[in-house]
KOLDRENMI-744081 format. One record per residue (C-alpha): x, y, z; residue number from 0. Coordinates in steps of 0.25 Angstrom, whole numbers, plus 5000, padded with zeros to 4 digits. Example, Ala and Ser with C-alpha at 12.3 -4.5 7.8 and 13.67 -1.06 7.14 Angstrom:
R, x, y, z, pos
R, 5049, 4982, 5031, 0 $
R, 5055, 4996, 5029, 1 $
//
This chain:
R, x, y, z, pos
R, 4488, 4533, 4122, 0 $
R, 4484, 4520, 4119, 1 $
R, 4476, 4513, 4131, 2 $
R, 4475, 4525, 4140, 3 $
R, 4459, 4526, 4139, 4 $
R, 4454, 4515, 4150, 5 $
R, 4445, 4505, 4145, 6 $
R, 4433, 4499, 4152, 7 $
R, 4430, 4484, 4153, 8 $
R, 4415, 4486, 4160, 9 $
R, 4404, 4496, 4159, 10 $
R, 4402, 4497, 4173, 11 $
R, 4406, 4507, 4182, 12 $
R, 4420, 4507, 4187, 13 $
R, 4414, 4508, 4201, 14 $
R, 4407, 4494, 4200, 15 $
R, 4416, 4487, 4193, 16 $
R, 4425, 4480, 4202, 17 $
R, 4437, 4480, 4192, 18 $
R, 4449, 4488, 4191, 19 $
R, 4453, 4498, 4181, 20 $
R, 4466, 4495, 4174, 21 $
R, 4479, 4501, 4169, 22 $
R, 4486, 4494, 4158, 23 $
R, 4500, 4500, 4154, 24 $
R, 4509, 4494, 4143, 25 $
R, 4517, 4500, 4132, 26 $
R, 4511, 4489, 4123, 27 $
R, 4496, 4494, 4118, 28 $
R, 4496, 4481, 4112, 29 $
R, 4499, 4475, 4128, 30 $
R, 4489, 4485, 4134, 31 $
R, 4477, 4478, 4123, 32 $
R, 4479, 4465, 4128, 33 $
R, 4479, 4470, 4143, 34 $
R, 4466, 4476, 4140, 35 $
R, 4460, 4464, 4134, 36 $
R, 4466, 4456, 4145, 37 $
R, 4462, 4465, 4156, 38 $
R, 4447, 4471, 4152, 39 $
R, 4438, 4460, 4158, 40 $
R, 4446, 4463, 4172, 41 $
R, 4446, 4477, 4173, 42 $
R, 4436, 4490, 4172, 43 $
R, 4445, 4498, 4164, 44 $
R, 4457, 4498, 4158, 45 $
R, 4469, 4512, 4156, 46 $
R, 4479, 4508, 4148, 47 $
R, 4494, 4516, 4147, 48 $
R, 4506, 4513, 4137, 49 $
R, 4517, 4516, 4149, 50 $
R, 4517, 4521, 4164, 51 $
R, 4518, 4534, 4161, 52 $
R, 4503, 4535, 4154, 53 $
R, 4499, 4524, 4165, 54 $
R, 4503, 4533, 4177, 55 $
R, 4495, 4545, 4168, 56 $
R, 4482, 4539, 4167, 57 $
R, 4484, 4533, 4182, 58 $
R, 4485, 4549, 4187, 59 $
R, 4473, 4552, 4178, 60 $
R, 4464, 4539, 4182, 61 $
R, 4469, 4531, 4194, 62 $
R, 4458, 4521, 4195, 63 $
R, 4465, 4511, 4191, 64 $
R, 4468, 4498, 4198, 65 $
R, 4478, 4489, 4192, 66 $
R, 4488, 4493, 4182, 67 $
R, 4495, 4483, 4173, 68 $
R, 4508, 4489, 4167, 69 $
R, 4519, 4481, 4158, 70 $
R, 4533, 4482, 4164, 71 $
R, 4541, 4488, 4151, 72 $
R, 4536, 4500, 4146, 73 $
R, 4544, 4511, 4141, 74 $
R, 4548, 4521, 4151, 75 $
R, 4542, 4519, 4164, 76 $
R, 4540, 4503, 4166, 77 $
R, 4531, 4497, 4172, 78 $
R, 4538, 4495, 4187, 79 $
R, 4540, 4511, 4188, 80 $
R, 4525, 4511, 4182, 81 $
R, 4518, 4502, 4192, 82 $
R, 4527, 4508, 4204, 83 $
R, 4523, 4523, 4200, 84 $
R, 4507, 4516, 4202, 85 $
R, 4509, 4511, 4214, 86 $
R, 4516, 4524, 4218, 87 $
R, 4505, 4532, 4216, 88 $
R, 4493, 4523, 4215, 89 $
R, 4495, 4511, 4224, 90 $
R, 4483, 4505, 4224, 91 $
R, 4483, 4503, 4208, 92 $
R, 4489, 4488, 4206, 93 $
R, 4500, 4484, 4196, 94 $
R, 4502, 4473, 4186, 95 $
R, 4515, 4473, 4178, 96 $
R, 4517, 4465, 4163, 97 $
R, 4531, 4464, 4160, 98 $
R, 4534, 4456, 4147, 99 $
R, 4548, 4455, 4153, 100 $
R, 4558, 4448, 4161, 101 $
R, 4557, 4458, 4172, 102 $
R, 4552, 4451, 4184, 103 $
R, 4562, 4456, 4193, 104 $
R, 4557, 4470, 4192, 105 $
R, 4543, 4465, 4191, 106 $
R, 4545, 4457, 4204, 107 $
R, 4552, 4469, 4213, 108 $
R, 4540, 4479, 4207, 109 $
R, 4530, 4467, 4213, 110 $
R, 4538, 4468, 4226, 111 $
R, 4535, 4482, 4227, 112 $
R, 4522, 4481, 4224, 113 $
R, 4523, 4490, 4213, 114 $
R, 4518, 4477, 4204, 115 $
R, 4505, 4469, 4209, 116 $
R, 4506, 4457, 4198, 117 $
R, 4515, 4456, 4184, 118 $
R, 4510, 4450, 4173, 119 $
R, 4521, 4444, 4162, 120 $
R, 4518, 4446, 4147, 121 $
R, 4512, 4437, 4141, 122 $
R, 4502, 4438, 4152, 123 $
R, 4489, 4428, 4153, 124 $
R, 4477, 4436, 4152, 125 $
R, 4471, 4428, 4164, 126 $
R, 4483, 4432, 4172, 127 $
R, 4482, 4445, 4169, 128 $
R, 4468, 4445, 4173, 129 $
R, 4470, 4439, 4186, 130 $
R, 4481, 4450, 4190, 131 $
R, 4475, 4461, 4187, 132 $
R, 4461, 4456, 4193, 133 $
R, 4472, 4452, 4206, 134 $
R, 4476, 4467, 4204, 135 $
R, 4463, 4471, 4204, 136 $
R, 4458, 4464, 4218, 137 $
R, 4473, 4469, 4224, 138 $
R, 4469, 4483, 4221, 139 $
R, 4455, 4482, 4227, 140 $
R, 4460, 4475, 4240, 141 $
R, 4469, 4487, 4241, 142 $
R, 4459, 4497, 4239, 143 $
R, 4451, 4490, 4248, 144 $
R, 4463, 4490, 4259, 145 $
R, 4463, 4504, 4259, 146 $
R, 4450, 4505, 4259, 147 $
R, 4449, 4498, 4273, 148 $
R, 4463, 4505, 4276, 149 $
R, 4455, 4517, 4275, 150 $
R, 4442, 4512, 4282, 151 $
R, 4454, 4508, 4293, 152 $
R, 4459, 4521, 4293, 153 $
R, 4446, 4530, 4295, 154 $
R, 4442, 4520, 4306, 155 $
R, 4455, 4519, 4311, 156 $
R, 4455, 4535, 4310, 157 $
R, 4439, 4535, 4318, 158 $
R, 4443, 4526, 4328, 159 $
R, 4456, 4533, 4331, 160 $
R, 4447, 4547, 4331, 161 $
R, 4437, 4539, 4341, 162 $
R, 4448, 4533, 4349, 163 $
R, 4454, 4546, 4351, 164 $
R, 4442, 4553, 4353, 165 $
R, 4438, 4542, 4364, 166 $
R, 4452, 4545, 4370, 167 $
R, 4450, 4561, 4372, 168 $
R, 4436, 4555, 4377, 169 $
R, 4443, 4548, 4387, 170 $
R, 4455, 4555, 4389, 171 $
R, 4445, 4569, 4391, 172 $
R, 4438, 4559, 4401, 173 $
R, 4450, 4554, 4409, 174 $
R, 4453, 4568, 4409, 175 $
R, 4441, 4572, 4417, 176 $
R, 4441, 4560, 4425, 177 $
R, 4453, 4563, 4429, 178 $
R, 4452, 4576, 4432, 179 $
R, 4438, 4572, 4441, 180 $
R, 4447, 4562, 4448, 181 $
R, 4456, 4572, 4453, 182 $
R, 4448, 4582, 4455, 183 $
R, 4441, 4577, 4467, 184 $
R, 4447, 4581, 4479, 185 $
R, 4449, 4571, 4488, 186 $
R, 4457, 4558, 4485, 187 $
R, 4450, 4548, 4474, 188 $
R, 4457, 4534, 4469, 189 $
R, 4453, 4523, 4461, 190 $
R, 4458, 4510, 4466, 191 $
R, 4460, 4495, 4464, 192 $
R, 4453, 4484, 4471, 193 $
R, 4468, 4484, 4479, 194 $
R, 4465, 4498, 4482, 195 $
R, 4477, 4504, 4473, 196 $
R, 4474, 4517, 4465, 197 $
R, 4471, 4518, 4451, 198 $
R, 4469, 4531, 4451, 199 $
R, 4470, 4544, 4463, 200 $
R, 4464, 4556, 4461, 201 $
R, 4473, 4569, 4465, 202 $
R, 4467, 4571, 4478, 203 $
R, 4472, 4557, 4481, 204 $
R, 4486, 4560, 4476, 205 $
R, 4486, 4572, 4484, 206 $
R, 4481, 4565, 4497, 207 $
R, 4493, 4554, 4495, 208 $
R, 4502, 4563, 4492, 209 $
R, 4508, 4555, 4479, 210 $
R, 4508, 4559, 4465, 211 $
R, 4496, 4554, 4460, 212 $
R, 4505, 4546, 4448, 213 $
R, 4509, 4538, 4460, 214 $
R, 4496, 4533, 4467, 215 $
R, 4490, 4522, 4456, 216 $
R, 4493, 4508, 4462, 217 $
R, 4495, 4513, 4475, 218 $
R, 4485, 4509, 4487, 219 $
R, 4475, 4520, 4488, 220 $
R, 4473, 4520, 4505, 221 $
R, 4487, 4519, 4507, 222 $
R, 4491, 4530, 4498, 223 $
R, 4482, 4539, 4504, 224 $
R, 4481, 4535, 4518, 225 $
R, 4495, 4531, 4520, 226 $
R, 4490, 4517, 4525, 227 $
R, 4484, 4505, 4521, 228 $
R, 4467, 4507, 4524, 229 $
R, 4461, 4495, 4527, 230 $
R, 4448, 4502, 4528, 231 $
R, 4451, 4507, 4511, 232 $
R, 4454, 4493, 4508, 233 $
R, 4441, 4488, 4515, 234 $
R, 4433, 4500, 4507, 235 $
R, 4440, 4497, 4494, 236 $
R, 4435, 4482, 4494, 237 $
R, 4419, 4484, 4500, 238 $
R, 4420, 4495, 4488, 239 $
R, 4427, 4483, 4478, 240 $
R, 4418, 4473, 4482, 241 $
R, 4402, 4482, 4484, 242 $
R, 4407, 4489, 4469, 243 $
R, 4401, 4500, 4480, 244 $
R, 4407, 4511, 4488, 245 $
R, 4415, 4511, 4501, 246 $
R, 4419, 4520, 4510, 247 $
R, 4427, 4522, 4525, 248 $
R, 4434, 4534, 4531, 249 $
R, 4450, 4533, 4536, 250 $
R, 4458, 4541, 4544, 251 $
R, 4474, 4543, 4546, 252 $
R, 4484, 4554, 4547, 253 $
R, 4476, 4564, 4549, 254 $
R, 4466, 4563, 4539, 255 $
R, 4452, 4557, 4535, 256 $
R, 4447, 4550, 4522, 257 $
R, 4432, 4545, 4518, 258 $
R, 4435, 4534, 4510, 259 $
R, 4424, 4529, 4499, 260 $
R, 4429, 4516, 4488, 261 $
R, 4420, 4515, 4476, 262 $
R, 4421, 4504, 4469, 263 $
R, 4423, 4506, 4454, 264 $
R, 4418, 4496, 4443, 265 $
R, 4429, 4492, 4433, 266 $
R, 4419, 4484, 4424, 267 $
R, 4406, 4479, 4426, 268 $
R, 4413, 4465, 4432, 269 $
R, 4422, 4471, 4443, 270 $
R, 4425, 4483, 4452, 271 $
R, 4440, 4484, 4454, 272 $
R, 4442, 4497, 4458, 273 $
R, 4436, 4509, 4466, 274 $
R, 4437, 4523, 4468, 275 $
R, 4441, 4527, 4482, 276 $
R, 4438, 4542, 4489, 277 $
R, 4447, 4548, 4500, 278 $
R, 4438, 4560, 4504, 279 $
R, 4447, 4569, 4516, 280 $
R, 4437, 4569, 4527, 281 $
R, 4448, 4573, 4537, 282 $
R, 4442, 4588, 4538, 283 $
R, 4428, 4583, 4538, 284 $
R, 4432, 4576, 4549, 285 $
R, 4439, 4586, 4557, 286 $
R, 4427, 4597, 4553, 287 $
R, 4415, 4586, 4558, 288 $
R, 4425, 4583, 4571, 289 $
R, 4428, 4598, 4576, 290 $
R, 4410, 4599, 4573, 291 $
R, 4408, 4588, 4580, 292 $
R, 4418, 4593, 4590, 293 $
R, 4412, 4607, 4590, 294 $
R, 4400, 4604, 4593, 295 $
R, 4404, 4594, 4605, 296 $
R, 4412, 4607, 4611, 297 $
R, 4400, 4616, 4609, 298 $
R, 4390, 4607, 4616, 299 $
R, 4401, 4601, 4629, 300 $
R, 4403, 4619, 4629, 301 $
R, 4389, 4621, 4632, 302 $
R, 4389, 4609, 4642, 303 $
R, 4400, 4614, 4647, 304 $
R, 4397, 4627, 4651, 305 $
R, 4384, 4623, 4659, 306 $
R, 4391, 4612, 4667, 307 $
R, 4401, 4622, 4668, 308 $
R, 4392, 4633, 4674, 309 $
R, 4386, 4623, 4683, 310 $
R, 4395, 4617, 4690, 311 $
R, 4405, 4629, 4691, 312 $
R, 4398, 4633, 4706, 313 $
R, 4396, 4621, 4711, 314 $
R, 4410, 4619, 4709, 315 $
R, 4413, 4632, 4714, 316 $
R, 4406, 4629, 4727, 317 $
R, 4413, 4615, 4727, 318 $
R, 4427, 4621, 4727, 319 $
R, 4424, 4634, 4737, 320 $
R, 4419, 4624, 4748, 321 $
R, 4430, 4616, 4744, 322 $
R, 4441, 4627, 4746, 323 $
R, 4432, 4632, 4759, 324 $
R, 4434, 4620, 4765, 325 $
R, 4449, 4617, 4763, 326 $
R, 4450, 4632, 4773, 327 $
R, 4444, 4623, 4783, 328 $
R, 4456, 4622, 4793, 329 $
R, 4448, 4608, 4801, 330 $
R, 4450, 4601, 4787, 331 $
R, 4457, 4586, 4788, 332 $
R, 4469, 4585, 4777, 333 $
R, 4458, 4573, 4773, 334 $
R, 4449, 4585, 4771, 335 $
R, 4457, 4595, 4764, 336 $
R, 4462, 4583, 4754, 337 $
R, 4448, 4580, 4751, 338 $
R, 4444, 4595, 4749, 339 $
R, 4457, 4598, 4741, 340 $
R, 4453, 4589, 4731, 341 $
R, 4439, 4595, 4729, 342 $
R, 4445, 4609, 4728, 343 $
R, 4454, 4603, 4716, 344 $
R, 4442, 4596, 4710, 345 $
R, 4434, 4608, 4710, 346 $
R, 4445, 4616, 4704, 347 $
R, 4448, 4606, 4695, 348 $
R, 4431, 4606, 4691, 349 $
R, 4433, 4622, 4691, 350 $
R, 4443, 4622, 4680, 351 $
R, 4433, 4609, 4672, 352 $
R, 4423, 4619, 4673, 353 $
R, 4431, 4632, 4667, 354 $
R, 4435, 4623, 4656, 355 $
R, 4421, 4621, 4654, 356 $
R, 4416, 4635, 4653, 357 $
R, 4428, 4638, 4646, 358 $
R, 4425, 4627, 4635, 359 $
R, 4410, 4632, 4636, 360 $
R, 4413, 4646, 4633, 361 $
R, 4422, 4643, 4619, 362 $
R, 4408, 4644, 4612, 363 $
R, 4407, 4659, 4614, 364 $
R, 4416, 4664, 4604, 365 $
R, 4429, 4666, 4600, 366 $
R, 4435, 4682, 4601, 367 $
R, 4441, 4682, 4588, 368 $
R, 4454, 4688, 4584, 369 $
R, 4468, 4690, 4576, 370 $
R, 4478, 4682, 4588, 371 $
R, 4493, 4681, 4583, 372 $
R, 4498, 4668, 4584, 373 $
R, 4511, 4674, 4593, 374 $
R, 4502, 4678, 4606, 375 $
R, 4499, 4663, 4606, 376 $
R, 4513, 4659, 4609, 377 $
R, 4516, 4669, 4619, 378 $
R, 4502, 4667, 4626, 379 $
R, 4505, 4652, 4626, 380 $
R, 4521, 4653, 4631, 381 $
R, 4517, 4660, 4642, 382 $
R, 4506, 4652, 4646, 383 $
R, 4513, 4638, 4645, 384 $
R, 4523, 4639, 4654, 385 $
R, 4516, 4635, 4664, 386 $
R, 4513, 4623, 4656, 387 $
R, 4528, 4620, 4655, 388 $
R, 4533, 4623, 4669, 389 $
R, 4541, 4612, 4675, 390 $
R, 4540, 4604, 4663, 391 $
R, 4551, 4600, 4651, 392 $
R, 4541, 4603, 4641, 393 $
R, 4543, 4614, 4630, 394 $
R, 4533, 4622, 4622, 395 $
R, 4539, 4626, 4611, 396 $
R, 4530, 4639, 4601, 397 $
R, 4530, 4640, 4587, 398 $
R, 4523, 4650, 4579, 399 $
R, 4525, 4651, 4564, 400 $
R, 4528, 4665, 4559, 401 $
R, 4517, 4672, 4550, 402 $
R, 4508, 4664, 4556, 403 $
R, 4494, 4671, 4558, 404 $
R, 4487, 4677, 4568, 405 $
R, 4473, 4667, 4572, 406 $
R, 4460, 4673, 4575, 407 $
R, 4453, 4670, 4586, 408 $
R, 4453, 4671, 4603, 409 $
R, 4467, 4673, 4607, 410 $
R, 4465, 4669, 4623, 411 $
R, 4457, 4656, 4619, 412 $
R, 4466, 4651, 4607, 413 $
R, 4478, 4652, 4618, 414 $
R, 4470, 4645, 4627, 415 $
R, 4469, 4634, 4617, 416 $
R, 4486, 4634, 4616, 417 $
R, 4487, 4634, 4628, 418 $
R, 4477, 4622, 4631, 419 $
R, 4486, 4615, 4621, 420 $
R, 4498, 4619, 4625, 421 $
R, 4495, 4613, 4640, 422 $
R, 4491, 4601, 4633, 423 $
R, 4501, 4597, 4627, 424 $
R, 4511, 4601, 4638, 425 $
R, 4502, 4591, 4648, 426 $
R, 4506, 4582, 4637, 427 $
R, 4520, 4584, 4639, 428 $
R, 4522, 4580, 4651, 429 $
R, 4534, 4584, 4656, 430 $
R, 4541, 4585, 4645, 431 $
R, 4540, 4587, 4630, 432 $
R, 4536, 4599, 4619, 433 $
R, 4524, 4606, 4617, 434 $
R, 4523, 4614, 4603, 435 $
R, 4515, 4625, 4600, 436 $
R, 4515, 4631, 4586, 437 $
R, 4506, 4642, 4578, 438 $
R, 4506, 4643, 4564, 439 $
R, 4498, 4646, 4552, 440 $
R, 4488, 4633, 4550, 441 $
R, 4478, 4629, 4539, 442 $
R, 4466, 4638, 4548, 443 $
R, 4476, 4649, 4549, 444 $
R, 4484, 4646, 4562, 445 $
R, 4488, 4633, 4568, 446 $
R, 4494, 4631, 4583, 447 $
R, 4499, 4617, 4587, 448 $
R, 4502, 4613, 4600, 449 $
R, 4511, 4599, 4599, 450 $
R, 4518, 4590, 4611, 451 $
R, 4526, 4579, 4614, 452 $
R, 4515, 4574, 4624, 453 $
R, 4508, 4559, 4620, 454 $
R, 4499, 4567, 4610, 455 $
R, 4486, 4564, 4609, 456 $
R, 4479, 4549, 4605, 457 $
R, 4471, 4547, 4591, 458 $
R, 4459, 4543, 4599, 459 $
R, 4459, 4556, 4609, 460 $
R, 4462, 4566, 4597, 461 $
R, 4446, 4566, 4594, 462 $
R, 4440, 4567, 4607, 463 $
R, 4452, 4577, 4612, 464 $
R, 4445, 4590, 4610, 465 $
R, 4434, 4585, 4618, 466 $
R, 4428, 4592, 4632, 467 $
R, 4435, 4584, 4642, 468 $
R, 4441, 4575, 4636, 469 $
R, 4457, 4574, 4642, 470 $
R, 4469, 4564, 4638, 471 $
R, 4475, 4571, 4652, 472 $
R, 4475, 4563, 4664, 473 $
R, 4464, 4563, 4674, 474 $
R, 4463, 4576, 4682, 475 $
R, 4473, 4583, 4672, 476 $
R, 4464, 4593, 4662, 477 $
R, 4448, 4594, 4659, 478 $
R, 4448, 4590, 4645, 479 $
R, 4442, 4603, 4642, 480 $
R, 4456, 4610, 4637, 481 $
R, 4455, 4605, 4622, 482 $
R, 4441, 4606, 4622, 483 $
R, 4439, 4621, 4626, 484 $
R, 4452, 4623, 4615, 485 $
R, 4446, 4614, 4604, 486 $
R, 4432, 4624, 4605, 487 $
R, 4443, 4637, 4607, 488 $
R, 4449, 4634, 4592, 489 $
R, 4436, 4629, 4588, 490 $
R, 4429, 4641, 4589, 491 $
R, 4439, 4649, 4583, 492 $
R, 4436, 4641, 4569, 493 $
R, 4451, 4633, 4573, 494 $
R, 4454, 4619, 4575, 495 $
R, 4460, 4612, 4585, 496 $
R, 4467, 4597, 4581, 497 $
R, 4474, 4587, 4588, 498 $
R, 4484, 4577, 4582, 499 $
R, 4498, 4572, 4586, 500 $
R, 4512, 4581, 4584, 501 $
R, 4520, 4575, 4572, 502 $
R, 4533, 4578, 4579, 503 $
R, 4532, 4581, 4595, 504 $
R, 4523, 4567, 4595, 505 $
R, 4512, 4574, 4605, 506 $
R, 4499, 4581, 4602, 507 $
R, 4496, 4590, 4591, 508 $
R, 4485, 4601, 4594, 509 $
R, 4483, 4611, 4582, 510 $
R, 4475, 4623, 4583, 511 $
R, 4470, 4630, 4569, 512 $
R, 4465, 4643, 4571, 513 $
R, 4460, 4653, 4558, 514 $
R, 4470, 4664, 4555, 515 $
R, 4464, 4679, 4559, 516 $
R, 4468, 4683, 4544, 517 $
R, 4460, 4673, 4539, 518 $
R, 4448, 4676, 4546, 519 $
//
């Protein structure tokens, strides 16, 4: 077919010469010379086709071509369907129409669509010509360079989106972990503001508040987990603010014991706003370093008080023998026998000092160690407490839970220890009121508290009331040895002995915990 071997306009390379290849198609061979001629300075080569069908041919077989110049009437496929078949299948290829025509309405609705870049109307000026077609050209090489940088977009676009993701399974593994860290320290942790409202808590904080841990951020740290504004936090939280150091205090409420310590955390390099404060439960380091310290204060005032006790036993023996010899004496003035009455009682009353003491002396030989049910303690101690009870309106009432264990230990010296309590807290009746005794299974194995509805006893006494001779009684009433020699009795049968306030009866609380003899 005429035309259809391209043409070259240069010798150099197609490569380096930076000017398109063209298609010329026209049914005319005598249109397609003149287009040749026109267009050969301009281009690097030239493919010529008689109609569409040949021109989409040698496009299949050659596609490096960039701009195309069809005429718009050309028997069977015209030059619209022609241009919009190319930019169908080869977009980037641009498209000048020659119509000899009167057909600018379908010219302009083809340009509309962009099937057309430029038309040319025969006649055409051979500059113009040029012009369009080396417009064509620069409008191809923009586009191929778009995509070019659409593609350098898209695999930078793709590396970041790879390193970004990367970086966020980094950070999310990392968060993880952190997280994971955070809550698995076991005693309460939180980050907080300078206002001292949490950022984040830890489980062991969540746990200590008793809230969902979704429901603490915002929330003021100390009063969440104390119950109560802390003063003493507060002041810790700013020194720590402030220094960008560490500070610490301890508080105590309800029961319990934190060591406090606010580290100041450095946002950026300008300020610290925030800080990480630790809640570490000393409550039972407390108690454990109370009831040493308590121990050994018992075992030392024991071994005083078994010499003192020793040595003034005869004396006072002596004392109360002359005393009693001397009150037979029928010549005595009433003056006399008052006088010599009141030493008897004191002597007795030194007597009884001093069997408390070698009782209390004699706690550190050892405990007799056995299986005792927990049901001979109730029937032991009903029938001993009458007494207690006689001509008064108070009422001891006896609980024991079913199921609960048998305790091992000295039965004789654990009764004495009920019993002790059970006095007490009737003395602290008065007249009238309740004493309640109940025996059940407890976190040692068994528990036995004795509760009243006496004046209970003060915050400031509870830590010295285990002491030797130390009494809230009145003068005269007690020796101050009774809570001593039971605190020592539980003590060396690996129990404890507490003392707190009865939630509902209003009075004292004493608790006794004793191991269980099927866990030992």
């Amino acid at each position: 077919m005429p035309g259809s071997t391209p043409i070259f306009t240069s010798g150099a390379p197609a490569e380096t010469d930076a000017r398109p290849r063209l298609l010329l198609v026209d049914d005319e061979e005598s249109i397609l010379r003149s287009l040749r001629r026109t267009l050969r300075r301009c281009a690097r080569g030239i493919l010529t086709a008689a109609n569409g069908e040949e021109a989409l041919q040698i496009l299949d077989q050659d596609s490096d071509v960039q701009v195309v110049v069809s005429d718009f009437r050309m028997p069977g496929m015209d030059g619209v369907e022609f241009l919009r078949r190319v930019k169908e299948r080869w977009p980037r290829i641009q498209r000048v129409m020659l119509t000899g025509y009167a057909d600018h309405r379908a010219i302009e609705d083809a340009i509309n669509r962009s099937e057309v870049y430029r038309f040319i109307s025969k006649p055409w000026d051979d500059g113009q010509l040029q012009i369009t077609v080396e417009s064509a050209w620069e409008q191809y090489c923009l586009v191929e360079e778009n995509e070019r940088l659409l593609r350098v977009l898209a695999e930078e676009k793709a590396n970041l989106e790879s390193k970004v993701a990367e970086r966020t399974r980094a950070l999310s593994v990392a968060k993880r972990e952190w997280e994971r860290s955070f809550d698995a320290i076991a005693d309460p942790l939180a980050v907080v503001c300078q206002d001292g409202t949490i950022v984040r808590a830890n489980l062991a904080f969540s746990e200590g508040a008793g809230r969902p841990i979704t429901s603490l951020r915002g929330e003021p740290a100390f009063e969440v987990l104390f119950g109560s504004l802390s003063p003493e936090g507060e002041r810790a939280l700013r020194e720590a603010l402030e220094s960008g150091g560490v500070r610490e205090f301890r508080w105590r409420g309800e029961g319990r014991a934190y060591q406090v310590m606010a580290y100041a955390v450095p946002v950026d390099e300008e300020s610290t706003s925030r800080a990480v404060v630790y809640f570490r439960d000393v409550t039972e380091e407390e108690r454990m370093t109370r009831q040493l310290i308590q121990a050994e204060k018992m075992a030392a005032v024991g071994q005083l008080a078994g010499g003192v006790a020793h040595e003034i036993n005869n004396p006072l023996a002596g004392i109360l023998a002359f005393a009693q010899m001397m009150l037979q004496d029928p010549g005595r003035s009433e003056d006399d026998l008052e006088q010599l009455g009141h030493i008897v009682d004191s002597a007795k009353r030194c007597m009884r000092i001093v069997e408390s003491l070698l009782s209390f002396s004699r706690q550190s030989n050892g405990v007799e160690r056995g299986a005792v049910p927990v049901e001979r303690l109730e029937q032991q101690t009903k029938v001993l407490s009458r007494p207690l009870v006689a001509g008064t309106d108070v009422a001891i009432h006896y609980q024991t839970e079913p199921g609960t264990p048998p305790f091992l230990g000295d039965a004789n010296q654990i009764e004495q220890v009920l019993m002790n309590l059970v006095a007490n807290a009737v003395h602290a009746c008065g007249d009238a009121g309740t004493v309640r005794v109940q025996v059940g299974p407890g976190p040692r194995g068994v528990r036995i508290r004795v509760e009243d509805t006496g004046p209970g006893v003060a915050p400031e006494d509870e830590a010295k009331i285990f002491e030797p001779f130390y009494t809230t009684k009145e003068e005269g009433v007690g020796t101050g040895l009774g809570l001593s020699i039971s605190y020592r009795i539980v003590d060396a049968h690996g129990g404890e002995l507490s003392v707190g306030k009865s939630a509902d009866l209003g009075g004292a609380s004493f608790t006794v915990d004793l191991p269980a003899a099927e866990d030992s």
